[in-house]
C-alpha positions as CSV (number, residue, x, y, z in Angstrom):
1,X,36.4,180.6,85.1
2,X,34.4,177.5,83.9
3,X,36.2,174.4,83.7
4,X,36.6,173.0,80.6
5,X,35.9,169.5,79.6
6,X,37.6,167.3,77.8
7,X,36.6,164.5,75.1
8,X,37.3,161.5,77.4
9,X,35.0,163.9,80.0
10,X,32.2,163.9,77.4
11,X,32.4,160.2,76.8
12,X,32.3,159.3,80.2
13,X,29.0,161.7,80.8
14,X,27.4,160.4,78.0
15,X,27.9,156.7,79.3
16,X,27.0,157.5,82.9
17,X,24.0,159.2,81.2
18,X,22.7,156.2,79.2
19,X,23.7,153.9,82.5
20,X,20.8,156.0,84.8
21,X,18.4,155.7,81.8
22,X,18.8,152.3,81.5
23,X,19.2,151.5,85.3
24,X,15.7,153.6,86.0
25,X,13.3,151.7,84.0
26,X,14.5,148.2,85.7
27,X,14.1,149.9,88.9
28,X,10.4,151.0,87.9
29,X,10.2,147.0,86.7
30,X,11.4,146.1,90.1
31,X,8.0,147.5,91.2
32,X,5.4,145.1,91.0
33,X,2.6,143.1,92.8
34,X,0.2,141.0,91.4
35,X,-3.1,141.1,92.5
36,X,-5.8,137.8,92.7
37,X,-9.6,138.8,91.9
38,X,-12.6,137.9,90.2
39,X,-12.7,138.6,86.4
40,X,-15.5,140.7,86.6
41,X,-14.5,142.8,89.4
42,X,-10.8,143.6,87.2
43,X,-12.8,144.5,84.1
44,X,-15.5,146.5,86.3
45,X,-13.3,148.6,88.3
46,X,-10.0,148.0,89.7
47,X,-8.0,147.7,86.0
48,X,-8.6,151.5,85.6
49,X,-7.9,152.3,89.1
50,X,-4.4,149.9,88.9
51,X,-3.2,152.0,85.7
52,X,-4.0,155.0,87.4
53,X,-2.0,154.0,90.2
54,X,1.0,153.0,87.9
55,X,0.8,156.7,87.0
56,X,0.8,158.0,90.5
57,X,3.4,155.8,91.8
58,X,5.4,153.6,89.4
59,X,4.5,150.8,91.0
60,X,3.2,147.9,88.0
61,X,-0.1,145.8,89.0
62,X,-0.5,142.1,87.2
63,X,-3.9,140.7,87.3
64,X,-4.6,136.9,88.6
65,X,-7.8,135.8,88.0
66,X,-9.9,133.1,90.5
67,X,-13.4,132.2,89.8
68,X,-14.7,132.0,93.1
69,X,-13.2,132.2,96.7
70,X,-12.8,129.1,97.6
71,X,-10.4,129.0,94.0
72,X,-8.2,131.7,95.2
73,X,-7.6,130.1,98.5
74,X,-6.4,126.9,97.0
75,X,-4.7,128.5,94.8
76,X,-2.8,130.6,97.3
77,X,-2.4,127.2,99.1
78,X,-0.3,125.9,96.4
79,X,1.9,128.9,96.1
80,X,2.6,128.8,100.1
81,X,6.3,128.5,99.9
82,X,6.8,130.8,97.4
83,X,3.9,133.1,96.8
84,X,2.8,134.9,93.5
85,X,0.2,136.5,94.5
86,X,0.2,139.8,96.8
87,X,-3.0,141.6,97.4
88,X,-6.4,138.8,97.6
89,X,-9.3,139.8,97.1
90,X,-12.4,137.2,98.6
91,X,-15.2,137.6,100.7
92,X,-15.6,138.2,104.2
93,X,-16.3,134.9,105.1
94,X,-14.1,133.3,102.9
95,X,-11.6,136.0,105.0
96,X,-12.3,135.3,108.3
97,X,-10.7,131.3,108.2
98,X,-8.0,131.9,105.7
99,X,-6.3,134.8,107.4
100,X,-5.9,132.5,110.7
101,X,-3.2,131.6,109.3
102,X,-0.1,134.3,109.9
103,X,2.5,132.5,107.8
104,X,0.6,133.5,104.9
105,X,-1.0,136.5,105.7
106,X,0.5,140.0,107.0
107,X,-1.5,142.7,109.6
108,X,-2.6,145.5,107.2
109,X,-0.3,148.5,108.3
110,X,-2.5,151.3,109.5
111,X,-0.2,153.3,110.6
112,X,1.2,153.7,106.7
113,X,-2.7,153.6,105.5
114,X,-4.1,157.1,105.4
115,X,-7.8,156.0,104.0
116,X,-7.8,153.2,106.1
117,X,-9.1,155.5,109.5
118,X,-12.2,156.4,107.2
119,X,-13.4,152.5,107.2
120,X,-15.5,152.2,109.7
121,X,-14.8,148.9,112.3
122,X,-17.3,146.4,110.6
123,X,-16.1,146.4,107.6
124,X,-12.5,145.9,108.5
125,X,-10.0,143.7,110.8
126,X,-6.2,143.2,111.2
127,X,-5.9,141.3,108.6
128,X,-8.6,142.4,106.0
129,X,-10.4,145.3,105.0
130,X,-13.7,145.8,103.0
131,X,-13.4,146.7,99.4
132,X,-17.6,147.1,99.4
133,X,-20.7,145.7,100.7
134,X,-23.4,144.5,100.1
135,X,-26.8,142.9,100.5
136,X,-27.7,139.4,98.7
137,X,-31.2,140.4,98.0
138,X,-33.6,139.5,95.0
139,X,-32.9,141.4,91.4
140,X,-35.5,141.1,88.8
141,X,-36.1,142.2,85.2
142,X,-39.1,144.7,85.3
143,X,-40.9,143.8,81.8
144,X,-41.3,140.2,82.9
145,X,-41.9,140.5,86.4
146,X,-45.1,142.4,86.6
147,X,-46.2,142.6,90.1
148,X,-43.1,143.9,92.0
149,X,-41.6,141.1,94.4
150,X,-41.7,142.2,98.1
151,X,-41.1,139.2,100.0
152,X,-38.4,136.1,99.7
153,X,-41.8,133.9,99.9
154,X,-43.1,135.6,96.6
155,X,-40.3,133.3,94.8
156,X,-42.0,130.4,95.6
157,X,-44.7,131.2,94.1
158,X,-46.1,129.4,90.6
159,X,-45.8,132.4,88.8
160,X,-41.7,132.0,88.7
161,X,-41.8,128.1,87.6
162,X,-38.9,128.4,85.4
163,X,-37.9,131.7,86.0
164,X,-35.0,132.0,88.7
165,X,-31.2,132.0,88.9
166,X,-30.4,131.1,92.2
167,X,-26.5,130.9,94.2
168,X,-25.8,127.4,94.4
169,X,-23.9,127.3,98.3
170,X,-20.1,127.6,97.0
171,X,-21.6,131.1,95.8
172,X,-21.6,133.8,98.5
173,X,-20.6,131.2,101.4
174,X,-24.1,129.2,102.2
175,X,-26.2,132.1,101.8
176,X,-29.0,131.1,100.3
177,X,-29.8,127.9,102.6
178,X,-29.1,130.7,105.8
179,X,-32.2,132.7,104.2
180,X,-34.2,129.4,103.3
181,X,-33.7,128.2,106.7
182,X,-34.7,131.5,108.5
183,X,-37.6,131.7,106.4
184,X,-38.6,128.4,107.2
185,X,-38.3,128.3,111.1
186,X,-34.4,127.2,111.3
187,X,-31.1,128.5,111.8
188,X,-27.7,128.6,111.5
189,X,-27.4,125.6,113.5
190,X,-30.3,124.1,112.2
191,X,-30.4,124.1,108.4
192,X,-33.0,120.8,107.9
193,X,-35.8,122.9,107.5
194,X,-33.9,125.2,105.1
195,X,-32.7,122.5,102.7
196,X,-36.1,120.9,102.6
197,X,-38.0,124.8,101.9
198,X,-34.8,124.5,98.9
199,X,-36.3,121.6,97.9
200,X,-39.8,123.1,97.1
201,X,-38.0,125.5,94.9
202,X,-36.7,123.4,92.7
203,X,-39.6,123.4,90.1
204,X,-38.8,127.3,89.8
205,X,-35.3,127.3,89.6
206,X,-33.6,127.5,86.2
207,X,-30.1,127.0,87.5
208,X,-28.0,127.0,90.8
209,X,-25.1,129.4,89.5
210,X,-21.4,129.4,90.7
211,X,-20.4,131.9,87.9
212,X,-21.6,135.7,88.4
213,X,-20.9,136.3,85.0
214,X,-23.2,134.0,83.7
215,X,-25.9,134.6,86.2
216,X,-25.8,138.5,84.9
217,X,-25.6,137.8,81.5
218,X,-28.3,134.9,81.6
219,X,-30.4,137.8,83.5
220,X,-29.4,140.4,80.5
221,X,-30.3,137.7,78.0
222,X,-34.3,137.4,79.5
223,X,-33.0,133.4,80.2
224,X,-34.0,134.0,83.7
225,X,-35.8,136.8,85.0
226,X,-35.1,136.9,88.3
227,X,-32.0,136.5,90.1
228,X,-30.6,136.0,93.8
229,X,-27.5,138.3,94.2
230,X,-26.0,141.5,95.5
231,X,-26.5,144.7,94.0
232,X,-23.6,144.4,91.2
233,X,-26.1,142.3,89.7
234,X,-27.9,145.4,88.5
235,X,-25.1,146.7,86.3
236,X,-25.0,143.8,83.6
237,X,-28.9,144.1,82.7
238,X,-28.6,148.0,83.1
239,X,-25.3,148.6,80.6
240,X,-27.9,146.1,78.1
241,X,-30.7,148.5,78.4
242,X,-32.6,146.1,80.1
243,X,-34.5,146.8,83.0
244,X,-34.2,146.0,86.8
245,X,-34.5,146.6,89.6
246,X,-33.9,144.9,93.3
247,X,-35.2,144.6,96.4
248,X,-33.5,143.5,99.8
249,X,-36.7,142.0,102.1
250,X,-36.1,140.5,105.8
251,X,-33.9,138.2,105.9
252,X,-31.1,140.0,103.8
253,X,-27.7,138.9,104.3
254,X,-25.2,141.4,104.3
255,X,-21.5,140.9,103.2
256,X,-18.4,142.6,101.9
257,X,-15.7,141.6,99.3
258,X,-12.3,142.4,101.0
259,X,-8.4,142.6,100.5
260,X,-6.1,140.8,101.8
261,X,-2.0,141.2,102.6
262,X,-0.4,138.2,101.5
263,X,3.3,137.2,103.0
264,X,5.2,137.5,99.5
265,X,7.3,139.9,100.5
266,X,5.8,142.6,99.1
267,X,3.9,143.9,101.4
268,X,4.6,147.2,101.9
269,X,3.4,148.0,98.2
270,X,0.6,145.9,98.1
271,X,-0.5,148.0,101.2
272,X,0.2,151.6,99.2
273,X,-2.3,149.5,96.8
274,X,-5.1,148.4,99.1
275,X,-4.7,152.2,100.7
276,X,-5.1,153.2,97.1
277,X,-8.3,151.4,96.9
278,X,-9.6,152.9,99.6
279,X,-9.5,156.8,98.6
280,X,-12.8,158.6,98.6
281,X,-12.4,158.9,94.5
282,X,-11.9,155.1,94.0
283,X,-14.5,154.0,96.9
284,X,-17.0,156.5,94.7
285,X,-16.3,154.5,91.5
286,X,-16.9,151.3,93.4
287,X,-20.6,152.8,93.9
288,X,-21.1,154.2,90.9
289,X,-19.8,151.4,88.3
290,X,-20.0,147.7,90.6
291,X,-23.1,149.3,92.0
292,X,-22.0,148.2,95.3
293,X,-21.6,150.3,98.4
294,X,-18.5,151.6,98.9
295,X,-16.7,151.4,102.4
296,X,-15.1,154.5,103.2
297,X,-17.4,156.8,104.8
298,X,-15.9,159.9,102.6
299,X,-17.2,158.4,99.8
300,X,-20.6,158.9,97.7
301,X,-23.0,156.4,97.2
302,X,-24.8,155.2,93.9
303,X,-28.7,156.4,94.6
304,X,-29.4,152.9,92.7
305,X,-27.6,151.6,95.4
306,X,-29.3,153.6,98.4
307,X,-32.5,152.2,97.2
308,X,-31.7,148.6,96.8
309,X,-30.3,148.5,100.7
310,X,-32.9,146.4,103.0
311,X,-35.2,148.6,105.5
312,X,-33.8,148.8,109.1
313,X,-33.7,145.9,111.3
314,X,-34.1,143.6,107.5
315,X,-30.8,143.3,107.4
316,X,-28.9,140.1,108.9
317,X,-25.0,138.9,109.6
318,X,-24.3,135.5,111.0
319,X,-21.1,133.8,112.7
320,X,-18.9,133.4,110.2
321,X,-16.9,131.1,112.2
322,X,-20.0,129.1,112.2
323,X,-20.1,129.5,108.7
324,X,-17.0,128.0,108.0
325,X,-17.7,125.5,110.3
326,X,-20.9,124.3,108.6
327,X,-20.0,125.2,105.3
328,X,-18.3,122.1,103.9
329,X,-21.2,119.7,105.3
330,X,-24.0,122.4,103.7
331,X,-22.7,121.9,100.4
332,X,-22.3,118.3,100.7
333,X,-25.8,117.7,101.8
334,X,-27.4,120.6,99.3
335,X,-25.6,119.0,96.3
336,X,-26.9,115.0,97.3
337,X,-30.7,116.7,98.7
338,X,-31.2,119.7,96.5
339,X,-29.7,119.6,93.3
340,X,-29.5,116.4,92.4
């Protein structure tokens, strides 16, 4: 015989009722990381894939937005004690110093990171993991360039006086005085014949760009009409109808945008996140909408992006603890020597 319940019983349901409906969205609330990127990169691709896993697992994703690399890491500087952020995104060079230090970044937990096994071991260490690569190679507008670019030499050429964007150092870590200088007989350790090739550029050069998104849209715009970048460069000229193409000749330096685990706290979901990242379906949106190549080896790659890759044995990586080294004095000298 069912037992019957009383009024009091029905109040005291009801109330235990609305309690668990009120208790379970401030536990979903509890949920949340914040994540530091570039603007273009949230807008592009990861704002989609961060709702879709708020679907998937409850867990709520805040966007923090840093201009360049070298932003984010001051800014996580200044949060130390008491950080904000806890998934960074920044380059692999950028990557390789700032993770030295363990009081402010975690180990990535492969063990708890399914997709992380399909990364292959250069694009990923213990404390960072490749989001895509990249080359920095030459992209340039097709109705104004008419006699296709197939060498970094072409550039300095008079036929581009007043036609280049160009990455001033700050942008992609030194890059373009690395290829100056190999082109010009010197090296990593040697960068005096690389500033002074820089200088006979100059004459060419529209701008020395620290901001992507004005590169691209200066690019779009027929302002420049040729620009020094990786492939996501493509996709602002190519959503304006405009068209271009890119080329990756010897020397091409190739890189990789990264996450990183930061000590907040949080870890364990902003490594369910970065794991997230990292599924063949997410990796294949990477390709298809950054235009960049995506870094688990599941995963399908643009054909735009297949042909903008250099030729075997084009392709170049240098020390990054080098890099790092250097970097501070390259940018010192290449502002006073180069673009004054």
């Amino acid at each position: 015989m069912a037992k019957q319940i009383t009024r009091r019983g029905w109040h005291g349901l009801a109330l235990a009722a609305v309690l668990a409906a009120s208790a379970a969205p401030a536990a979903a609330q509890d949920k949340k990381i914040t994540i530091m990127l570039w603007g273009t990169t949230w807008q592009g691709v990861v704002q989609k894939a961060s709702e879709d896993f708020t679907k998937q697992t409850g867990i709520k994703i805040d966007f923090a937005s840093q201009t360049t690399s070298g932003e984010g890491l001051t800014k996580l500087q200044a949060m130390k004690a008491h950080p904000t952020v806890d998934v960074w995104f920044t380059t692999d060079s950028v990557a390789v110093r700032a993770v030295k230090d363990s009081d402010m970044f975690a180990d990535l937990p492969a063990a708890k990171m399914a997709n992380l096994s399909d990364v292959p071991d250069n694009a990923k260490r213990e404390r960072w993991v490749g989001f895509y690569g990249y080359p920095v190679g030459i992209v340039y507008r097709t109705d104004q360039v008419k006699t296709p670019i197939t060498a970094w030499e072409d550039l300095w050429g008079p036929a581009f006086k007043g036609k280049l964007g160009v990455p001033a150092p700050s942008s992609y870590q030194g890059r373009v005085i690395l290829i100056a200088s190999l082109l010009a007989g010197g090296s990593i350790d040697n960068i005096e014949p690389g500033l002074q090739k820089l200088k006979a550029l100059r004459d060419n050069v529209v701008f020395w760009y620290t901001s992507d998104a004005q590169a691209r849209q200066a690019l779009a715009q027929g302002e420049i009409s040729v620009l020094i970048g990786p492939t996501q460069a493509l996709r602002v000229p190519r959503e304006a109808g405009v068209p271009v193409t890119m080329v990756s000749p010897k020397p091409t330096p190739m890189m990789f945008d990264v996450m990183t685990l930061v000590k907040s706290g949080r870890e364990e979901l902003g490594a369910q996140f970065i794991d997230f990242l990292l599924s063949p379906e997410i990796q294949g949106r990477v390709s298809d909408i950054l235009l960049a190549a995506p870094t688990n080896k599941k995963a399908a790659m643009s054909d735009i992006i297949k042909a903008a890759q250099p030729k075997p044995g084009d392709g170049v990586t240098f020390d990054e603890d080098k890099v790092n080294q250097y970097f501070a004095n390259w940018n010192d000298r290449f502002n006073a020597e180069v673009a004054k």
